[in-house]
C-alpha positions as CSV (number, residue, x, y, z in Angstrom):
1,X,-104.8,237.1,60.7
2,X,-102.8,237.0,57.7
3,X,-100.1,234.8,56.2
4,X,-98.8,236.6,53.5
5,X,-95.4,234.8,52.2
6,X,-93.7,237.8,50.5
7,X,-91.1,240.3,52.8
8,X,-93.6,242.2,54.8
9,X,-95.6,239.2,55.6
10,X,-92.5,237.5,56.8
11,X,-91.5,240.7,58.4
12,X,-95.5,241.1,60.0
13,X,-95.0,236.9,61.2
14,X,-91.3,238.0,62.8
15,X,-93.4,240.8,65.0
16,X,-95.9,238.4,66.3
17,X,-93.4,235.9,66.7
18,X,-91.1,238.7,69.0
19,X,-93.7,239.1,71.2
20,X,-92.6,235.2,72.5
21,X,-89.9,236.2,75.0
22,X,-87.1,233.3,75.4
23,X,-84.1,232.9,77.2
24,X,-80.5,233.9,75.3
25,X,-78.1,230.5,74.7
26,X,-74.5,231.0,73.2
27,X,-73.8,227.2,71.4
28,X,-70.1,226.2,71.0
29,X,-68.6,223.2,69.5
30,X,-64.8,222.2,68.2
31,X,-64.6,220.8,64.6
32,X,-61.4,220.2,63.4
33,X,-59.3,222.0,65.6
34,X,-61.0,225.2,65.7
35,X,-63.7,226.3,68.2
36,X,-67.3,227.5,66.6
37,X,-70.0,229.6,68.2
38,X,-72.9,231.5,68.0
39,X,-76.1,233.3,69.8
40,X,-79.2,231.4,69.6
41,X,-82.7,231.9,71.5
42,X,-84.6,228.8,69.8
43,X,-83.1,226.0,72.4
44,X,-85.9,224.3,74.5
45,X,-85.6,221.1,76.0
46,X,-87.4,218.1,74.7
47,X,-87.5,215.0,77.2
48,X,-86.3,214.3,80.4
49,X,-86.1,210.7,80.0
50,X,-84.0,210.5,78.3
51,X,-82.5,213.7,78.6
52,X,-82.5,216.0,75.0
53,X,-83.0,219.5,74.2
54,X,-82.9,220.7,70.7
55,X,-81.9,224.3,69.1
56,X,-82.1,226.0,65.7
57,X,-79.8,226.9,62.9
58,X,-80.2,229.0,59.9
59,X,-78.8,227.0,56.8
60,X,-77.2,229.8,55.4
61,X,-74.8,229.9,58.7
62,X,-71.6,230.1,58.0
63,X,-71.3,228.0,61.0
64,X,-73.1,225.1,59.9
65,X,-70.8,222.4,58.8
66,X,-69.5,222.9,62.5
67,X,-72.4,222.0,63.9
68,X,-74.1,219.3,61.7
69,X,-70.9,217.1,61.8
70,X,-69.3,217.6,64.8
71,X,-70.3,214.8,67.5
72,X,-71.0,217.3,70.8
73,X,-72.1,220.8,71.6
74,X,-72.0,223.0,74.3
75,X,-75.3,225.0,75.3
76,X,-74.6,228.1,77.7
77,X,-77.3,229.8,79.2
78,X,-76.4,233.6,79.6
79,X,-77.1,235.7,82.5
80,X,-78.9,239.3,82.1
81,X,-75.7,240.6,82.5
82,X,-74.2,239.0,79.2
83,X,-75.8,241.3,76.7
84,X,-72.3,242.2,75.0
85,X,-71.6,238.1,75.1
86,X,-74.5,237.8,73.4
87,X,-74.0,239.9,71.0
88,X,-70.3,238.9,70.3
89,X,-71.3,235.7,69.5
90,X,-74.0,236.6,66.8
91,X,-71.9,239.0,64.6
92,X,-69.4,238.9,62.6
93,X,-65.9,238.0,62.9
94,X,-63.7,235.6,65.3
95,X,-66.3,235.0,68.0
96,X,-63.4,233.5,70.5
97,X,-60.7,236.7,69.6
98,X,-59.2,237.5,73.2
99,X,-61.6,235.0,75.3
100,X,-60.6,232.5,77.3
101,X,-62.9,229.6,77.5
102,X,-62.2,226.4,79.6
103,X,-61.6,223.5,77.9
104,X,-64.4,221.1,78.7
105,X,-65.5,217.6,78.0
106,X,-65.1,216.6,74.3
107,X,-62.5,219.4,74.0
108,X,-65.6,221.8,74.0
109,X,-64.8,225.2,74.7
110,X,-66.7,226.5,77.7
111,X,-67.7,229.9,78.5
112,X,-67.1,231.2,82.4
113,X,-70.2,233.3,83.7
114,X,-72.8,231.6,82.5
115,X,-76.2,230.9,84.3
116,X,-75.8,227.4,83.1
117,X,-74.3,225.2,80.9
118,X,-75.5,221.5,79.8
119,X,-72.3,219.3,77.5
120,X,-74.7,217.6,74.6
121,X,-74.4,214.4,72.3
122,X,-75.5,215.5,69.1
123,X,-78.0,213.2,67.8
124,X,-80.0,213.9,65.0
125,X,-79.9,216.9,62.3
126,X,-83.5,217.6,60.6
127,X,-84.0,220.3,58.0
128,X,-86.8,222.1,58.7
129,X,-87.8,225.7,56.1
130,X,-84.6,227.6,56.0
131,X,-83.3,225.9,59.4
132,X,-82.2,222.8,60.5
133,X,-83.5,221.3,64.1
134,X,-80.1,219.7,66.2
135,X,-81.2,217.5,69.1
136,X,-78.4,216.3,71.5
137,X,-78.7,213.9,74.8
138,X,-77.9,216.0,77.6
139,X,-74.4,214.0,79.3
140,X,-73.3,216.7,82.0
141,X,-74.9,220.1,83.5
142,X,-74.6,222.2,85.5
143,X,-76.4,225.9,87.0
144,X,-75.9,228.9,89.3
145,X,-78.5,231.5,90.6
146,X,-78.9,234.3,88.9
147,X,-81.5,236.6,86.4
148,X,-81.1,235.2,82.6
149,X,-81.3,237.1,80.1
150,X,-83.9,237.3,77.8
151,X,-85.4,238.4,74.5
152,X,-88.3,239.7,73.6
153,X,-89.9,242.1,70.4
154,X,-86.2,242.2,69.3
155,X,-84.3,243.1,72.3
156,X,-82.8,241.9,75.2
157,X,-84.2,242.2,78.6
158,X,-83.1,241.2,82.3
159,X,-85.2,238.5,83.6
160,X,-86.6,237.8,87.2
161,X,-83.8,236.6,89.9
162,X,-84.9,232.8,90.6
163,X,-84.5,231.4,94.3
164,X,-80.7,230.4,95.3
165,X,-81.9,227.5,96.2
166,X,-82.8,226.2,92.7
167,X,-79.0,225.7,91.6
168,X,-78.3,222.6,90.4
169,X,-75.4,220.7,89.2
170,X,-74.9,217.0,87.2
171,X,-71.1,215.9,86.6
172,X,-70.1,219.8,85.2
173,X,-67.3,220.8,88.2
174,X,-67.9,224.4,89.8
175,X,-66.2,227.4,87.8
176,X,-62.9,228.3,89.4
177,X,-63.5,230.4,92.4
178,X,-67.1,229.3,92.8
179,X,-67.8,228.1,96.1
């Protein structure tokens, strides 16, 4: 084991830490007038009661300032069939150029397709290395069946189809034509 802090050992610890396969999130928020987003894969949830899940956020994003001071956030869990969202929303350029997300709670733009989607309080920023840590209480949420998709040693991957009967909803209304 090694833990050598110049560029290959960073690049060596990125390997070993590829091999951890998570699921693929897309967070979105609104700060002053505009709507933010971007493609995450550090959320996890935290506690149940009360309800908080926390994600990551590079320091250098251009994003940040979005994100640290706006009040809510909008976590959407993407489907194995949401590679190309996925990767939309972690380049460059206007993330929301010719998509149409719902306006949700909070005035939170909401994405349509997704295997789930949880409406958050922000509640606490803490830098941590070159990222900071968000936490937000959970206040709606809502799922539908489906394989997510997943990332693992640096690309995606389609994961295992859960049971229908696992979907679960908390305030969130159905997406149009659900039903």
């Amino acid at each position: 084991m090694s833990n050598d802090d110049g560029p290959s050992g960073h690049r060596a610890l990125r390997e070993v830490l590829g091999r951890y396969a998570t699921g693929v999130a897309v967070v979105t928020t609104r700060h002053l007038g505009r709507a933010a987003g971007l493609t995450v894969n550090s959320f996890t949830s935290v506690s149940l009661d009360p309800p908080l899940v926390l994600w990551c956020l590079n320091r250098a994003s251009a994003n940040r300032p979005a994100f640290t001071l706006s009040p809510h956030f909008a976590v959407h869990v993407l489907a194995a069939d949401q590679r190309r969202l996925a990767v939309r929303f972690a380049g460059p350029g206007d993330r929301f150029e010719r998509l149409r997300p719902l306006s949700g709670p909070y005035g939170l733009p909401l994405l349509e397709g997704v295997l789930a989607t949880l409406v958050c309080r922000r509640e606490q920023v803490i830098t941590a290395g070159d990222h900071v840590i968000l936490t937000g209480t959970v206040l709606e949420h809502r799922a539908e069946p489906g394989p997510p998709l997943l990332f693992l040693d640096g690309r995606f991957h389609a994961g295992p189809h859960p049971a229908a009967e696992n979907t679960h909803a908390g305030l969130l209304p159905a997406p149009p034509g659900a039903g």
